[in-house]
TORZA-539357 format. One record per residue (C-alpha): x, y, z. Coordinates in steps of 0.5 Angstrom, whole numbers, padded with zeros to 4 digits, always signed. Example, Ala and Ser with C-alpha at 12.3 -4.5 7.8 and 13.67 -1.06 7.14 Angstrom:
+0025-0009+0016 +0027-0002+0014 
***
This chain:
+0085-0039-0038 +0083-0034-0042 +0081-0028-0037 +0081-0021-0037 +0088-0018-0033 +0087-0018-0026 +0091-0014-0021 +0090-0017-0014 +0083-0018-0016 +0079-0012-0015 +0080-0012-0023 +0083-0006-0024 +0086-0006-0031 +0093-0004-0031 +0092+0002-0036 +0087+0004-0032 +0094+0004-0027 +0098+0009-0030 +0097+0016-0027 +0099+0018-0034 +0093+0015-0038 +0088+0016-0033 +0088+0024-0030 +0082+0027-0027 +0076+0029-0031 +0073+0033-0026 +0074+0036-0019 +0072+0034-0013 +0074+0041-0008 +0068+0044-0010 +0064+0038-0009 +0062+0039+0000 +0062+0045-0001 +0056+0045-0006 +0053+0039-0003 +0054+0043+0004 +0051+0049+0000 +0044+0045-0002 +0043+0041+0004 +0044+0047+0008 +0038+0050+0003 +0033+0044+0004 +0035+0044+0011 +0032+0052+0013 +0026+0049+0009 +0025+0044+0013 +0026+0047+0020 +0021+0053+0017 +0016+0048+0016 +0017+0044+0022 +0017+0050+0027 +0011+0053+0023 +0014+0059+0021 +0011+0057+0013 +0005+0054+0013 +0002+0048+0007 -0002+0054+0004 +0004+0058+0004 +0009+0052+0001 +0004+0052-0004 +0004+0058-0006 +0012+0058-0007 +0012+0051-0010 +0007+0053-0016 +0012+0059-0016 +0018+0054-0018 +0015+0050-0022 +0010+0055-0027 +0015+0061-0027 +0022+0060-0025 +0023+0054-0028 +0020+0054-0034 +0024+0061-0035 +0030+0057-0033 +0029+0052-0038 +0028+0058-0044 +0034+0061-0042 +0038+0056-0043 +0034+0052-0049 +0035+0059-0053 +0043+0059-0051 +0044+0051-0051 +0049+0049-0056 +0048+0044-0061 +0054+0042-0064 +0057+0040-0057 +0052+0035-0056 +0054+0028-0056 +0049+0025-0060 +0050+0018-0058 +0051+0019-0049 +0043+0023-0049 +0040+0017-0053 +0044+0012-0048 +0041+0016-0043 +0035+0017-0046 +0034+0008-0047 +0036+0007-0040 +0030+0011-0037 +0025+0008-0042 +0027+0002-0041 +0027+0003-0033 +0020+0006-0033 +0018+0000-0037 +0020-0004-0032 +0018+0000-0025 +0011+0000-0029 +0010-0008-0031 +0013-0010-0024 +0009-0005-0021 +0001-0008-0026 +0003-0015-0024 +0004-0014-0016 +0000-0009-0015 -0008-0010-0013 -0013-0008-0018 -0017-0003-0015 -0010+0002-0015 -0006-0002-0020 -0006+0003-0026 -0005+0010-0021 +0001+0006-0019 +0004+0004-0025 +0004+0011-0028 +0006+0015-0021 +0012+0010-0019 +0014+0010-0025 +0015+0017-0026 +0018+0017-0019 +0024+0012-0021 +0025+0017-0027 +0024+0024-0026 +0030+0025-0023 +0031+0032-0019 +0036+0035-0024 +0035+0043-0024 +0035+0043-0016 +0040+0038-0014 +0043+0035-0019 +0046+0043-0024 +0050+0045-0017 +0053+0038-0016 +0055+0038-0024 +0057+0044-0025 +0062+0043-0019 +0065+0037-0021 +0065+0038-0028 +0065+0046-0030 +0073+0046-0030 +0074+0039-0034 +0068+0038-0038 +0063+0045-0039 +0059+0041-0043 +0057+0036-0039 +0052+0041-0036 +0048+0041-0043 +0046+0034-0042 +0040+0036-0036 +0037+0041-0039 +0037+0036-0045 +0035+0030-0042 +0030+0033-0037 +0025+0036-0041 +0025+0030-0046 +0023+0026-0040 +0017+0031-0038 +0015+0031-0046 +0015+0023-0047 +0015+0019-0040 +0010+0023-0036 +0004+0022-0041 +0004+0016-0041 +0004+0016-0033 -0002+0021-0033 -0006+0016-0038 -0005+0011-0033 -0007+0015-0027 -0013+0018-0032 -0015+0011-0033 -0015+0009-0026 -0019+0016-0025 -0025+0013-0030 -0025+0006-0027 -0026+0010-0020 -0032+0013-0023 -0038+0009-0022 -0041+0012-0028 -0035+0013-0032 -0038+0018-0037 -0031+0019-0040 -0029+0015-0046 -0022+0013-0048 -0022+0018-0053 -0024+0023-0048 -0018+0021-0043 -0012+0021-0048 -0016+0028-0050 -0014+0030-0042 -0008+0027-0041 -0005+0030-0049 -0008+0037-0046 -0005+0037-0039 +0002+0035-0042 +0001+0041-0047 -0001+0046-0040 +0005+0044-0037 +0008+0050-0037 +0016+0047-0037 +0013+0044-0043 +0010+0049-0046 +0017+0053-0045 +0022+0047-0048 +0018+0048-0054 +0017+0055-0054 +0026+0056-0052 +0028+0051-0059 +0024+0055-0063 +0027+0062-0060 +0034+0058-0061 +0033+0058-0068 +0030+0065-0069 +0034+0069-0065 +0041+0066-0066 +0042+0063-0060 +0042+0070-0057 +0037+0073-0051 +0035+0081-0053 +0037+0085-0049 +0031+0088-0047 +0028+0081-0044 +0035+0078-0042 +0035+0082-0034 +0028+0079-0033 +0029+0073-0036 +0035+0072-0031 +0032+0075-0025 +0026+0069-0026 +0032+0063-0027 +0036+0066-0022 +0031+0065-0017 +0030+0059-0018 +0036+0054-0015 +0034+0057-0008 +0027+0057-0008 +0027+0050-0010 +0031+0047-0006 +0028+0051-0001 +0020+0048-0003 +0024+0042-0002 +0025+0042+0005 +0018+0045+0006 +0015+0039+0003 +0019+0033+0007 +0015+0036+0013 +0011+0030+0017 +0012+0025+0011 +0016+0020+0014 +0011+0020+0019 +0006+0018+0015 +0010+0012+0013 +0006+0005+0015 +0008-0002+0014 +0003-0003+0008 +0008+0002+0004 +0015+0000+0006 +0015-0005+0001 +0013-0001-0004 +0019+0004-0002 +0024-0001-0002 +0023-0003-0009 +0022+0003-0011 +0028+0006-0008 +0032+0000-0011 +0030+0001-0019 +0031+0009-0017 +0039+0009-0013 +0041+0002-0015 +0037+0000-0023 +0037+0007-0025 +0044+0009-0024 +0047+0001-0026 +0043+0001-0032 +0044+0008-0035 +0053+0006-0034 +0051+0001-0038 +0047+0003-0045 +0053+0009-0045 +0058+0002-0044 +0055-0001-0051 +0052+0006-0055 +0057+0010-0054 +0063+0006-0055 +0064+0007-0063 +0063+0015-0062 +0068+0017-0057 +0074+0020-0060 +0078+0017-0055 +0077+0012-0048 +0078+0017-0043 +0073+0021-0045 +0068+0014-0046 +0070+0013-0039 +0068+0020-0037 +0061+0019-0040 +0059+0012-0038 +0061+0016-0029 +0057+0022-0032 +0052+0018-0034 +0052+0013-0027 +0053+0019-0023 +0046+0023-0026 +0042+0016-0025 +0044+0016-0017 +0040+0024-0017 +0033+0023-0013 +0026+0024-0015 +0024+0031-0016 +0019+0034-0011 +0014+0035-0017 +0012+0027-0017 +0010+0029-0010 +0005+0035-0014 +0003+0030-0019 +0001+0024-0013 -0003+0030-0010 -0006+0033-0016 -0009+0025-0017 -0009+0025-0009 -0007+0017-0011 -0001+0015-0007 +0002+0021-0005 +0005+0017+0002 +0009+0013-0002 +0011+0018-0006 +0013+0023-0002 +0016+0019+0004 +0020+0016-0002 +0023+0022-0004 +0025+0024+0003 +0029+0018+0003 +0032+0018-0004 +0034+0025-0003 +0039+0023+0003 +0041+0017+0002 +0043+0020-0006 +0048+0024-0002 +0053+0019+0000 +0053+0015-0006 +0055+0022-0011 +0060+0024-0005 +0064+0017-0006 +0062+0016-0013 +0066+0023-0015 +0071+0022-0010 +0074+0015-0013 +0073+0018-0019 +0077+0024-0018 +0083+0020-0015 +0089+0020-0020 +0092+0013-0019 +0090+0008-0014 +0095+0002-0011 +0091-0005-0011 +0095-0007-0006 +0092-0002+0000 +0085-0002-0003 +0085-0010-0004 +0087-0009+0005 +0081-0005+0006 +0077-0009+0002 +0079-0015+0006 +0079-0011+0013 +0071-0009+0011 +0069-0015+0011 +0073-0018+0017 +0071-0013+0020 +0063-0013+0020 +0063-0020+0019 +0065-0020+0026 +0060-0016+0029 +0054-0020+0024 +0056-0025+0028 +0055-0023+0034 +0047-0020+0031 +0047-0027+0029 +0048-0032+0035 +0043-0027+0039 +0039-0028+0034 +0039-0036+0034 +0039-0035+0041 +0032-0032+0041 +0029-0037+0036 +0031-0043+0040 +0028-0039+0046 +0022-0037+0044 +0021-0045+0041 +0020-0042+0034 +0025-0045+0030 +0020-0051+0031 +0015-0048+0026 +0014-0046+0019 +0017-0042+0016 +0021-0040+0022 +0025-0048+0020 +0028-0045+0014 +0030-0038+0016 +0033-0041+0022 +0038-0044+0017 +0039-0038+0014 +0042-0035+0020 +0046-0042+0020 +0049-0041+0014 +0050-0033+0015 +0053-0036+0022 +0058-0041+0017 +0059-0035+0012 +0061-0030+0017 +0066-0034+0021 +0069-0037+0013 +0071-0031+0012 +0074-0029+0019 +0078-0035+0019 +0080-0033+0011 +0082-0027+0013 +0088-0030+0017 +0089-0037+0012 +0089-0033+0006 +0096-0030+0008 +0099-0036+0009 +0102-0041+0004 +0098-0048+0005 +0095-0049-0001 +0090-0054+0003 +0088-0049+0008 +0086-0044+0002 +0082-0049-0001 +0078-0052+0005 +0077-0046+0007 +0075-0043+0000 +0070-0049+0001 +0067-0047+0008 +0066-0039+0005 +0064-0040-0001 +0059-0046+0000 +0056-0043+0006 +0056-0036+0003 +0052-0039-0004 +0047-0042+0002 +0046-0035+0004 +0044-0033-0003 +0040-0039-0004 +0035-0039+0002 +0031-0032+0001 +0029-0036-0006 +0027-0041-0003 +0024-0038+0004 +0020-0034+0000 +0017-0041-0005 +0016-0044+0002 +0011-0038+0003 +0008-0038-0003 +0007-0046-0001 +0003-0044+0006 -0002-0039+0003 -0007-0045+0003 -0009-0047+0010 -0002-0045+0013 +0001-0053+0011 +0007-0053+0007 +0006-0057+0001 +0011-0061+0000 +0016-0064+0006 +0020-0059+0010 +0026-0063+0008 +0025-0063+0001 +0027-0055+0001 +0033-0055+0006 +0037-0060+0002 +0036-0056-0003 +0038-0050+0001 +0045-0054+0002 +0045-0058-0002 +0045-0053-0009 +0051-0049-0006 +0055-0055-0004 +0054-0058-0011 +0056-0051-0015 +0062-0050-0010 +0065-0058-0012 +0064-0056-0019 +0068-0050-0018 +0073-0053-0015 +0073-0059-0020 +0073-0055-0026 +0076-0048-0025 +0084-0047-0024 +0086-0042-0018 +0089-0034-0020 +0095-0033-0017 +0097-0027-0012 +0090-0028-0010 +0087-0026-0003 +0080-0024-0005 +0075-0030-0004 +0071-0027-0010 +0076-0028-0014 +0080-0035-0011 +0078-0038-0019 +0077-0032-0023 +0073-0031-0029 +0070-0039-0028 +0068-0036-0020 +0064-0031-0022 +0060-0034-0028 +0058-0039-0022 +0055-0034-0017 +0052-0030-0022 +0048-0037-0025 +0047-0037-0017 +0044-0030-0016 +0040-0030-0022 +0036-0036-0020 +0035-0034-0012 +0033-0028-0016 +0028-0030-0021 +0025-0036-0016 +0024-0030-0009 +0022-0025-0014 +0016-0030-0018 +0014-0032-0011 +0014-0025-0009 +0009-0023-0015 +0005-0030-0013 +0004-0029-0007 +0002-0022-0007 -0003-0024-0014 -0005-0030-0009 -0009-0025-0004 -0009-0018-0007 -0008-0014-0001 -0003-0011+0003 +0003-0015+0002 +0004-0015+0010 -0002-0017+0010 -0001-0024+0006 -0003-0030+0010 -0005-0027+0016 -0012-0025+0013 -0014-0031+0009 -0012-0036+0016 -0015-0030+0021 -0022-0029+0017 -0023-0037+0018 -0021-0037+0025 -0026-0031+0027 -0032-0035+0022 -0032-0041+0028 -0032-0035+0034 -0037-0031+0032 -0044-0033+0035 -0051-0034+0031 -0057-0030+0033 -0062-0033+0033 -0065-0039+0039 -0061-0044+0036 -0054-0041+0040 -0055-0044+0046 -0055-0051+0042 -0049-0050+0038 -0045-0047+0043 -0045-0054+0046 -0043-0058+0040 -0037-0052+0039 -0036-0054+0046 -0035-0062+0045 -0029-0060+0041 -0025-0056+0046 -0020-0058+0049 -0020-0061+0056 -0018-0056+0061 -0022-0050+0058 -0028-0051+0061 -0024-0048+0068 -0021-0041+0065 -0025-0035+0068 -0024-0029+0063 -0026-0022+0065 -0029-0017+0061 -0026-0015+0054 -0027-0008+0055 -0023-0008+0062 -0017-0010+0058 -0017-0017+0058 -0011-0021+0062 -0012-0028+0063 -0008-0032+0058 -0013-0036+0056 -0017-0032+0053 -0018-0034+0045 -0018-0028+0041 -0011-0026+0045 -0009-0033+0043 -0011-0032+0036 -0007-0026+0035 -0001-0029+0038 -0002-0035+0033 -0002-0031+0027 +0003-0026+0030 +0008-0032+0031 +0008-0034+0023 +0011-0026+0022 +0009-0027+0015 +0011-0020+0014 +0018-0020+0018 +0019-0026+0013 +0017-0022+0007 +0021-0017+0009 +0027-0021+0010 +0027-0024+0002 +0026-0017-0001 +0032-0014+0003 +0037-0020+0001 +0034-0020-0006 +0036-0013-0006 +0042-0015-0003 +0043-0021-0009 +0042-0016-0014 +0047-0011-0012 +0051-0017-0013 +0049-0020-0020 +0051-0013-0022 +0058-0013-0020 +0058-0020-0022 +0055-0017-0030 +0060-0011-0029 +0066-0015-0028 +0065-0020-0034 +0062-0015-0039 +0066-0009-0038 +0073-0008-0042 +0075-0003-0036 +0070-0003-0029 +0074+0001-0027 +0073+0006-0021 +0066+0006-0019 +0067-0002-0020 +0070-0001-0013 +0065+0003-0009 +0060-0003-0012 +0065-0008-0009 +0065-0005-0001 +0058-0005-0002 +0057-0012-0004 +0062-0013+0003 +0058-0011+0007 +0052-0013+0005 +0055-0021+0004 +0058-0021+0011 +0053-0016+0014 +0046-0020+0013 +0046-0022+0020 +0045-0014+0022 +0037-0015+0018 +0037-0021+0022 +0038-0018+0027 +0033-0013+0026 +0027-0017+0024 +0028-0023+0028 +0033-0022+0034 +0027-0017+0039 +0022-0022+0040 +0016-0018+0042 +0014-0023+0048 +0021-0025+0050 +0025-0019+0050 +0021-0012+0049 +0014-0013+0053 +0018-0015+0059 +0024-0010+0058 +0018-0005+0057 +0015-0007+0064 +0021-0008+0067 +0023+0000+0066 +0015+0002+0068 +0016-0001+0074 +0023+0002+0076 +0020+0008+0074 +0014+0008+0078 +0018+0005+0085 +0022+0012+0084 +0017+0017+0083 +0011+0012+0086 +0007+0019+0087 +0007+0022+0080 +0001+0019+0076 +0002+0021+0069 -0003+0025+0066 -0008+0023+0060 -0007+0030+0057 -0011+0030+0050 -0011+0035+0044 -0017+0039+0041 -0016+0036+0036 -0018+0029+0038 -0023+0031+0043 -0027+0034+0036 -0025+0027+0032 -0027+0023+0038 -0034+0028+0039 -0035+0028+0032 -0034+0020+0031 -0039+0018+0039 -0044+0023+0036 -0045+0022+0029 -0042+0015+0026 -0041+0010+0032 -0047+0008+0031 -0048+0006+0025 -0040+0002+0026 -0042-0001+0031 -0048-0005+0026 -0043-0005+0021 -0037-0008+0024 -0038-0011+0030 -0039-0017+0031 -0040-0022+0038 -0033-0027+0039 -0031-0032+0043 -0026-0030+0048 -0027-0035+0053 -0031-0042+0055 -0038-0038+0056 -0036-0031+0055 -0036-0026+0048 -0034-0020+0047 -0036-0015+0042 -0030-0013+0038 -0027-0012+0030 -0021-0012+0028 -0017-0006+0027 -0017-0007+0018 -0024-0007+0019 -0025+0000+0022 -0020+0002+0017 -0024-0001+0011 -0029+0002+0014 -0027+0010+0014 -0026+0010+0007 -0032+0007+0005 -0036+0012+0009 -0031+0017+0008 -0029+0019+0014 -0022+0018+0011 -0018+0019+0004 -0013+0013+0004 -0012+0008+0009 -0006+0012+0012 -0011+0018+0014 -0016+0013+0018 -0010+0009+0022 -0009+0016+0024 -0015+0017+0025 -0016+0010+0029 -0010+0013+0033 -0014+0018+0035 -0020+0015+0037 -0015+0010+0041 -0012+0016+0044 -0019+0020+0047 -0021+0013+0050 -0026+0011+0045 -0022+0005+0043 -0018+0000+0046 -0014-0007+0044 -0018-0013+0047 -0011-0014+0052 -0009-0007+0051 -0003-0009+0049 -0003-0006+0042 -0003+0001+0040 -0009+0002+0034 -0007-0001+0027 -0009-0003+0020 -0007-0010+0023 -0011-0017+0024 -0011-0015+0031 -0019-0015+0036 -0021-0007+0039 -0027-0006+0042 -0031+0001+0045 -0030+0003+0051 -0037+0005+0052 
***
């Protein structure tokens, strides 16, 4: 079989072996301490900001600070002073194509899924933010201590790419959030020709623009040479730039992740993935297949294709927070994003630089390590998931859709975990029969396990009319077995075992890899059409998909008519109860209502129990997951040498293959009304038998004192007409409740709030001033299907 060298499966080439072929290219000593220096910088900002030491106002005035004087004097500098000779043409156009091309993705994806009301501001925010990568701040220091004694002219690059980026990639994010702008606009007295005006004006007012331009004329006419007489205040203005920065960075991450809710964690997964896992992917390969003929050497191309990974991994800049609220257009998302982004970039470099500095790697270690990981977490997943069966069956779930088929989900994560334990001791001995059987369990339990997000989420797609799966439940799980088994027959059929293997991934080599990625992309392209149908189906909130459409027909048949002939169609409604209704006493809604039979609680705990939203979750995570893994895949086959940072993508793909069971168990194993509700009233009634004579004190800000004053004063009238309405919670009792989107909706269309982040919080504080409460006072207030009523 025709197959790149091999060398115990973690398809290091054996040039890239040789200690003598392959030295460092960069240092990583200086690495900590440089990371250690910029984290430390953005952590004195946080906790200026977080104790109030600097006020917003203030933070304000130091971001425009940075970005209209010590930035653009920074760029001047070095736009005069750079080198042109030194510059490898080909690696910045590789640079360049991958963030074109990745903007381009981000913004498509983001026009097909999102709502028309907000589709075109998220189109262009969300595709600066995957993008605009922090490259001055955060990214200059970490290069330059990696890269300063090895390759100084590395450091050219970002403020070579940097500037190009903000020149031709952000005005087309800008049209996007003018255009969302004019559409907003009822009159809409702007023409197209007049938005292109703005957008080509705000580009131009840009002072980083404005200075790039200005620094490349100077760069030809003063000879690469700043005149002495400016070069103390230029200095002193780009000089100040790294600390402010970066403070300014820790001073804007105060109170974000607060302001996170459910509705954004979808769009922050997704835009999260395109900037710290597409990016960085995408940016290795365009420098893999452009700059491949123009190097002079393969180390150095090798070299170029790391740099590039290494800057796809920086975060977003703090400025697309600026630009989200100068459009005051998803500014949640954005910020809270980049928070995230930022944190989570700095293990990924700090392990990307440390495998790339090692001079020469042994297989044999790190094929053990690779192989004691995945014992290792499969151990553990398999803990998370027999709780996690365990609860399902309890909790009678697995008998309804489409909890059926993530039950067999669980089952084939159970099957991969328990393979690959049973690999770990098999593989080390020399059965050929144990090997193969073995491989078999593995590798068809492990293909099911990438096969099922697709499916789960076509079965969604399925539902989303009437809550009736259109095609029968058995149909879809023998494809969700079925497919594996088929794929792992043909492997073994066709393909020949590599020798001196123990690592499962590569059991037949390239033949192997080919079927995973065949598999992979279908689970990809299936769960991920489903997701856009789904999400196209509606139009809303993605948490929000079937639970609105079956809660607002529910709500038609319990909503009472005004009118003489109430009491007529109360009766023939009565015809149709269900025999044993009629003895059900249900208190008042406004006391908190405890009886099990009450409908509206009924009605909750009916759409809760579909847990759309987990199971939407739970394929965008695992599709997540599939893409890192076809990634590695394409690596392995395309790449003439994967070498080092080929590992790093390997561990992960471990950890996530033989690690679902932790999502499992993070989305399905607590189950609200067996575990977490009894749990909490268990601890509630220890802790009030031991201090029986401590009653809690309902202590409420002014800050909700005035909202909740204001709201009783001037609008609670008029929402009480607008959205109140008169419902069915008993036999012969109605309450007057609304659900909790409903306030939400109505906050923005009077105005009280900017975003449907602002009036949850707004409707938190009404729950906490005792103006609202949940009919069973089970919930705290949320932009949900869930019943409220006011107290008084």
């Amino acid at each position: 079989m025709d197959a790149p060298a091999i060398s115990n499966n973690l398809n290091l080439s054996n040039g890239d072996l040789d200690p003598s072929d392959t030295p460092p290219t960069m240092s990583i000593d200086k690495l900590f301490p440089a990371l250690l220096e910029c984290f430390g910088i953005i952590l004195c900002g946080y906790i200026a900001g977080r104790a109030n030491i600097i006020t917003s106002t203030q933070a304000k005035g130091l971001g425009n600070f940075v970005s209209k004087f010590a930035l653009p004097a920074l760029l001047f500098k070095n736009m005069v002073l750079l080198d042109f000779g030194n510059v490898i043409w080909p690696f910045l156009w590789s640079i360049l194509i991958a963030k074109v091309s990745v903007f381009f993705i981000v913004c498509v994806i983001t026009l097909l899924v999102a709502s028309p009301d907000t589709r075109f501001s998220k189109a262009g925010l969300f595709s600066i933010f995957a993008t605009q990568s922090n490259d001055f701040a955060l990214g200059y220091p970490i290069v330059e201590a990696l890269y300063k004694n090895t390759h100084p002219e590395y450091l050219q690059y970002i403020y070579l790419v940097a500037p190009v980026s903000l020149m031709l990639l952000n005005p087309i994010g800008f049209a996007f959030c003018e255009i969302q702008k004019w559409r907003d606009q009822r009159d809409r007295q702007q023409s197209k020709l007049q938005i292109v005006g703005v957008v080509i004006l705000q580009v131009l007012k840009n002072p980083m623009v404005f200075m790039v331009v200005i620094g490349i004329i100077f760069h030809f006419i003063l000879d690469q040479k700043i005149p002495a007489f400016m070069e103390q205040f230029v200095d002193g203005l780009a000089n100040s730039f790294g600390g402010a920065a970066l403070f300014y960075l820790g001073l804007s991450m105060v109170g974000q992740l607060g302001k996170l809710t459910r509705s954004t964690v979808v769009a922050l997964i997704l835009l999260i993935t395109a900037k710290l896992l597409v990016m960085p992917l995408i940016c290795r390969e365009t420098v893999e297949l452009l700059d491949a003929d123009n190097t002079s050497s393969s180390l150095e191309h090798s070299s170029l294709s790391n740099y590039a990974f290494l800057y796809g991994v920086f975060p977003s800049a703090p400025s697309v927070a600026i630009y989200a609220a100068h459009y005051n257009m998803e500014l949640q998302v954005v910020t809270s994003g980049m928070v995230i982004s930022t944190f989570l970039s700095a293990p990924i470099m700090y392990v990307s630089a440390w495998l790339l500095t090692i001079p020469w790697m042994d297989p044999k270690p790190l094929m053990d390590s690779l192989q004691n990981v995945s014992f290792n977490v499969s151990i553990i997943s398999l803990v998370a998931l027999a709780w996690t069966v365990t609860v399902m069956f309890l909790s009678k779930k697995f008998k309804r859709l489409p909890h059926m088929f993530t039950v067999n989900l669980f089952l084939a994560q159970i099957l991969a975990c328990v393979s690959m334990i049973m690999w770990n001791f098999v593989v080390r001995q020399d059965r050929f029969i144990g090997h193969v059987l073995t491989f078999t369990l593995l590798y068809g339990s492990l293909y099911s396990t990438y096969v099922w997000p697709g499916l789960i989420a076509l079965s969604l797609v399925l539902m989303k009319r009437g809550g009736e799966l259109k095609v029968a439940p058995g149909f879809l799980v023998i494809a969700g077995w079925g497919v594996p088994a088929l794929v792992a027959a043909v492997l073994l059929v066709t393909g020949e075992r590599m020798p001196d293997t123990i690592d499962s991934a590569f059991f037949y080599g390239r033949p192997q890899i080919i079927c995973t990625s065949v598999v992979l992309a279908f689970s990809i392209v299936l769960g991920g059409c489903s997701l856009v149908g789904l999400r196209r189906g509606t139009w809303d909130s993605m948490y929000h998909v079937l639970e609105r459409e079956t809660m607002l027909g529910t709500i038609e048949d319990l909503r009472l008519p005004t009118g003489p002939d109430t009491q007529t169609i109360s009766d023939i409604r009565d015809m149709f109860e269900p025999a044993g209704t009629g003895s059900i006493n249900i208190g008042p809604c406004e006391t908190g209502c405890e009886s099990p039979g009450c409908l509206l609680a009924q009605e909750e705990q009916q759409v809760a129990d579909r847990q759309v939203a987990r199971h939407v979750l739970l394929c965008l995570l695992l599709i997540v997951s599939l893409l890192a893994n076809l990634s590695s895949c394409l690596w392995w086959l395309f790449s003439r040498v994967p070498g080092r940072l080929y590992l790093e993508l390997q561990f992960f793909c471990a950890v996530v293959n033989y690690g679902q069971g932790f999502i499992s168990f993070g989305l399905f194993g607590l189950d609200k009304h067996l575990i977490i509700l009894p749990f909490k009233k268990k601890i509630s009634c220890l802790w009030h038998r031991r201090k029986p004579e401590e009653q809690p004190q309902l202590v409420v800000s002014d800050d909700i004192m005035m909202t909740c004053t204001q709201f009783i004063r001037y609008h609670k009238e008029q929402c009480v007409r607008d959205i109140v309405q008169q419902k069915r919670c008993g036999e012969r009792t109605v309450a007057d409740t609304f659900l909790g989107s409903e306030l939400v909706e109505w906050l923005l269309q009077v105005g009280l709030s900017q975003d449907r982040g602002e009036a949850l919080l707004y409707g938190i504080r009404l729950q906490q001033g005792g103006v609202l409460q949940h009919i069973t006072q089970e919930y705290g207030f949320k932009d949900d299907n869930l019943h409220y009523c006011f107290t008084a």
